[in-house]
N, C-alpha and C positions, 0 to 999 in steps of 0.2 A: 192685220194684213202683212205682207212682206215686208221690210223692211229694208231689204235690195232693191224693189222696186219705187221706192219713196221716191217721189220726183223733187220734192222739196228743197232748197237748198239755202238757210239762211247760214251767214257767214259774213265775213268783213270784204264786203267789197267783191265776193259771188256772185257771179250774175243767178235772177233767179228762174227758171222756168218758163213766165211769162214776165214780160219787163209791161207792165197794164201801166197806162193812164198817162205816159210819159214820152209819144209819139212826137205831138206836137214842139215840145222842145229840143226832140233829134233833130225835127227836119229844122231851125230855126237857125241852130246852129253848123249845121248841114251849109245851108244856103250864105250863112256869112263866111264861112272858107270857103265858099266856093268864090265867093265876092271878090273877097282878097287874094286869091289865086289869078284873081283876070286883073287886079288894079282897080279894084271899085272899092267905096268907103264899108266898111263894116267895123263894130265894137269888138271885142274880145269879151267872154263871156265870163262872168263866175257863177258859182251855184253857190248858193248858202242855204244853211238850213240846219235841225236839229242830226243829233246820231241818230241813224237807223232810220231817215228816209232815203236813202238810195242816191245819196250824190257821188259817191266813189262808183258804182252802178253807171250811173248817169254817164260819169270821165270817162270813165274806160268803155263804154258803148261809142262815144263821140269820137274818141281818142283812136279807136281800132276801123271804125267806119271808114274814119278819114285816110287812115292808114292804104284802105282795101281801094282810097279813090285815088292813089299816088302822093298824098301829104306825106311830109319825115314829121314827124311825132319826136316829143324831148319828153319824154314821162318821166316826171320827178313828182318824190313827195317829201314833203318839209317836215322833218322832227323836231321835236323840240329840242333848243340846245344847239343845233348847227346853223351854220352863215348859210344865206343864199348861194356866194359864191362854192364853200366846198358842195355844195351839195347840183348847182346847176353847169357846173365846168365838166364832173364827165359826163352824164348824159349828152351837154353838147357834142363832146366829143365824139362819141359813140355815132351822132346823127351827121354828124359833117365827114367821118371816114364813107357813109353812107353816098351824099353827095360827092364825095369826089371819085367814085368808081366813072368810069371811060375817060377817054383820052379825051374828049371834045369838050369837058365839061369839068373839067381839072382844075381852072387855073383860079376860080372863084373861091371854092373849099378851100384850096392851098392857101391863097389870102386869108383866108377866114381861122382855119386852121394854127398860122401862125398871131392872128388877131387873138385866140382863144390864149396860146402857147404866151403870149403879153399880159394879156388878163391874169394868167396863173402865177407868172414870177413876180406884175408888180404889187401883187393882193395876197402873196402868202405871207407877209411878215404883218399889215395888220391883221387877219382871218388865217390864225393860225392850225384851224382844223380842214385847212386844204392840203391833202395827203396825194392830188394827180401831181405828175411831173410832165412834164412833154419838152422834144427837142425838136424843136421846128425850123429854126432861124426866126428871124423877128423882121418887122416892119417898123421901124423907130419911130414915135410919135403915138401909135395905133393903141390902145386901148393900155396903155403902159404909165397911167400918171399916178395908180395908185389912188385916186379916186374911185367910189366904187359907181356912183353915179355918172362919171365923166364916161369911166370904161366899158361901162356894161351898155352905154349908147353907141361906143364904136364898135365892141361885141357883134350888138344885135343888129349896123348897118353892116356890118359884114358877111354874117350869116345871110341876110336879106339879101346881098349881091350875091350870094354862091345860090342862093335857092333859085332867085330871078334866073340866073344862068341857067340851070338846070330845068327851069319851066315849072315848077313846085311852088308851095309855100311850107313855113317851116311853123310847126303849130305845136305849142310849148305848151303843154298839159301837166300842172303844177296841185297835187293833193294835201288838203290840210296846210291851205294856205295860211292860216289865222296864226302860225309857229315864225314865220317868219320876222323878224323885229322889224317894229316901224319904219327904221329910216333906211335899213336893205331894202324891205318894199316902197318906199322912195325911192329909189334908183331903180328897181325895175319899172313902176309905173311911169318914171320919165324916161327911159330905153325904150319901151312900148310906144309911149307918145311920140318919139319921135322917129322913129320906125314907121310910125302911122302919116306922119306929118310928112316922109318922103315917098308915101306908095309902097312901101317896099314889103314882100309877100312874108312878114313874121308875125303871130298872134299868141294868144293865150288862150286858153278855156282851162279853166282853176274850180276848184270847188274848197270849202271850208264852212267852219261855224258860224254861225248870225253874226259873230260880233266883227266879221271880216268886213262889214258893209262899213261899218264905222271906224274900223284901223285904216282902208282905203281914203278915205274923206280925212281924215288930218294927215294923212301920208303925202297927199297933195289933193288939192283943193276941186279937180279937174275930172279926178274921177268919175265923179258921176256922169263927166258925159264920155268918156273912154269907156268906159265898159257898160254892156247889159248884165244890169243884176237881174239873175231868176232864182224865185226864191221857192225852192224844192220843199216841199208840206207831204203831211197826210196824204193817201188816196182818198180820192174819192169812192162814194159805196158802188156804184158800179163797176170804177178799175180794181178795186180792192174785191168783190165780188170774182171778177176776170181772175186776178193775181191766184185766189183759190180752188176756182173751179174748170180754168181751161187745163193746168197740166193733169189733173184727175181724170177729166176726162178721157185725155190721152190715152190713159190707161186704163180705161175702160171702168173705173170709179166715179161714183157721184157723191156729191154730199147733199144733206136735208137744208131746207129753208130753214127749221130752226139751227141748226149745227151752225149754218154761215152766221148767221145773226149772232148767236153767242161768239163768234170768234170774233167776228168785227164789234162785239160789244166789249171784248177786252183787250184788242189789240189797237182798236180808236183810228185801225185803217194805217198804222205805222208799215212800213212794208219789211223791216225787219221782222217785226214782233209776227206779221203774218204768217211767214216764211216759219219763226217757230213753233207757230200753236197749228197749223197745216201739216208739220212736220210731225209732231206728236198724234194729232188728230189722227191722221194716215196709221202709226202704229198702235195707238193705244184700239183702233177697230178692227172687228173680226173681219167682217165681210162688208162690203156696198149694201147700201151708200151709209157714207160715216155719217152719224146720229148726234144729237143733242149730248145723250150721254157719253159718248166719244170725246165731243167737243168739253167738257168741262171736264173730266180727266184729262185733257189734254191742258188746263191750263195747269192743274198740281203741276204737271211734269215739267213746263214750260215755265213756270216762276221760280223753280227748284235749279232748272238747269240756270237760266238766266241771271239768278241771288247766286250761284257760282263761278260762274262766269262774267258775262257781258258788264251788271253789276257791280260786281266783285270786286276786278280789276281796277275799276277807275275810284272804288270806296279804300283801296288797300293804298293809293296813291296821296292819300289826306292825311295830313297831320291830326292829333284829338284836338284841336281847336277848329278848323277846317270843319270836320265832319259833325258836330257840335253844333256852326252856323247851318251848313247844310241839315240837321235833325232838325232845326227852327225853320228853315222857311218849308220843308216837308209837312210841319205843324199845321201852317197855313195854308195846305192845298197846293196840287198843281202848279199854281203860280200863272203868270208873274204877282212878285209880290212887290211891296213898297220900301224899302231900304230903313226907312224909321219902324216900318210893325216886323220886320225880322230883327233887329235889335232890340226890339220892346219885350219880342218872346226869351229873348237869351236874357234879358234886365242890363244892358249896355246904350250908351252911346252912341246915336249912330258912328261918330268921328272915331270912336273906340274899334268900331271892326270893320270901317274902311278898309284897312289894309288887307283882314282876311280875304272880302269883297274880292277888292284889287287879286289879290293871289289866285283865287278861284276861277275868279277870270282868265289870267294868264294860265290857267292849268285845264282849262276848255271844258270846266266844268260848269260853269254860267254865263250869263251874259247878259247884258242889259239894252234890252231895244229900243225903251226910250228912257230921258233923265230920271234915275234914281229908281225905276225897277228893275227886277232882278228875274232871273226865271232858271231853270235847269234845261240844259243843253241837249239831257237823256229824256226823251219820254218814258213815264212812268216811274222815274226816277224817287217819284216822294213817296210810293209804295213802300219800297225798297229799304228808304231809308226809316220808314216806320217796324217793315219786319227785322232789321238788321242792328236796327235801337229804339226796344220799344218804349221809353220812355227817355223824354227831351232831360 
């Protein structure tokens, strides 16, 4: 079939076609900025979860909603390598030239504005990768001690007085939160908290990898009850059902009961991997409705593009020792595995590749959910590593 017409659209953080199975978490967090707009108690959100179920998806659906309901939106995403502050100074700034457009509502942003212009001179000498300048004049005292914790709480009250001003909330939507270092997100979670602890209308809705639930918890101890974790999974078989068969429809295409079933039997309901095997599906068939046989040419195509890509990228980032650990706990399945039988398979120590562990970890390539197991962050991930090193 056409392939102009392909409805499909998997990609990093694309929205897809139909966004199936994921309503109830709009509205959830819908309703707590609306909460914290009027001065009522609500959490800040984070999403966690594997790559390729749809939590960049998820932020930027929450993040533009909120937008279209009058929230200023701070979209930031954390790379690896950069401070929170160079990375959260201009976005604010971007949001608070926002707020202080009209004369009536001026004088809060300005405050704030110069709070930010504090933030930036007393934090560039230790967080030397903050590259904003700003001339604002200053407020002496205000977010100025060069602490990053102290300032980012007079920061985020100040912003919270320009938004109150202005009848708003100021809703910081922060991606691949899990880059961020421990003790930066200490400082933000105590800026949060205390932002919370005065009413004042600033939030977060964050998304990142599993192991963000457990940097949060030694980051400060309190998190668990600051924030609502929701923890973004698989579809289910009838939103994953939805996710394939509503944009086809549209288009005046069907697919066969068996074609759905082989797709969701190899894509396990991922909403990535759907979006790819739908996507091939759609061009590898001649005419409606796409077919079984359709469906399984689509996955050649679809593990081919994927081992080049998606893959690829994150396998070319591993050291030969790295990818070595990663071939062994592939050995053992799916996962999670147990930190002594992926050692066992390499003939080491566990104390011996601790460190890799460790590395991997910080490189978001695993994570460990509970003491001492380990699991891959990618689904499908131990395929991959079998077609790409057939022997451990």
């Amino acid at each position: 079939m056409d392939p102009r017409q392909n409805p499909y659209a998997p990609g990093a953080g694309y929205p897809p076609p139909e966004l199936a199975g994921r309503d109830d978490l709009i509205e959830r967090a819908a309703i707590g900025l609306d909460r914290i707009r009027a001065k009522r108690a609500a959490r800040s959100v984070i999403l966690y979860g594997l790559r390729g179920v749809g939590k960049t998806v998820l932020l930027n659906k929450i993040r533009m909603d909120a937008e279209a309901r009058g929230f200023a939106a701070v979209s930031i995403e954390a790379p690896e390598g950069r401070s929170l502050p160079a990375i959260i100074a201009p976005a604010l700034r971007a949001t608070l030239f926002g707020l202080s457009r009209g004369q009536a509502v001026r004088a809060g942003a300005q405050k704030a504005m110069r709070a930010l212009g504090n933030f930036i001179g007393a934090l560039k000498v230790k967080y030397s990768d903050i590259e904003l300048s700003m001339d604002t004049g200053s407020d002496p005292g205000v977010a100025d001690s060069g602490d990053l914790e102290l300032d980012l709480a007079d920061l985020f009250q100040a912003v919270g007085d320009a938004a109150e001003e202005r009848g708003t909330a100021v809703v910081l939507s922060i991606d691949e939160l899990q880059y961020v270092p421990e003790e930066q997100l200490a400082a933000l979670i105590s800026a949060l908290h205390q932002v919370s602890q005065r009413q004042l209308p600033v939030t977060m809705i964050a998304a990142g990898l599993p192991q963000l639930v457990g940097q949060t918890g030694r980051a400060k101890s309190y998190a668990e009850r600051l924030f609502e974790f929701s923890r973004i999974d698989r579809l289910t078989d009838a939103a994953a059902r939805d996710a394939l068969r509503k944009p086809a429809t549209k288009e005046g295409v069907a697919f066969t009961d068996a074609a759905v079933a082989e797709i969701l039997r190899q894509t396990q309901g991922y909403p990535y991997f759907l979006q790819e095997w739908a996507k091939h599906s759609w061009n590898m068939a001649d005419a409606s409705p796409i077919d079984e046989s359709d469906a399984s040419a689509a996955t050649i195509a679809a593990l081919a593009e994927l081992d080049a890509s998606f893959f690829r990228v994150r396998f070319d980032r591993l050291t030969p020792a790295e990818k070595r650990y990663m071939r062994a706990m592939a050995e053992l399945g799916a996962g999670p595995h147990r930190s002594g039988d992926i050692a066992e398979k390499l003939g080491k120590k566990v104390t011996t590749v601790a460190p890799l562990r460790n590395t991997l970890i910080s490189k978001g390539m695993i994570f460990s959910q509970s003491h001492g197991d380990t699991a891959f962050t990618v689904p499908l991930f131990d395929g991959f590593m079998k077609r790409i090193m057939p022997e451990l």
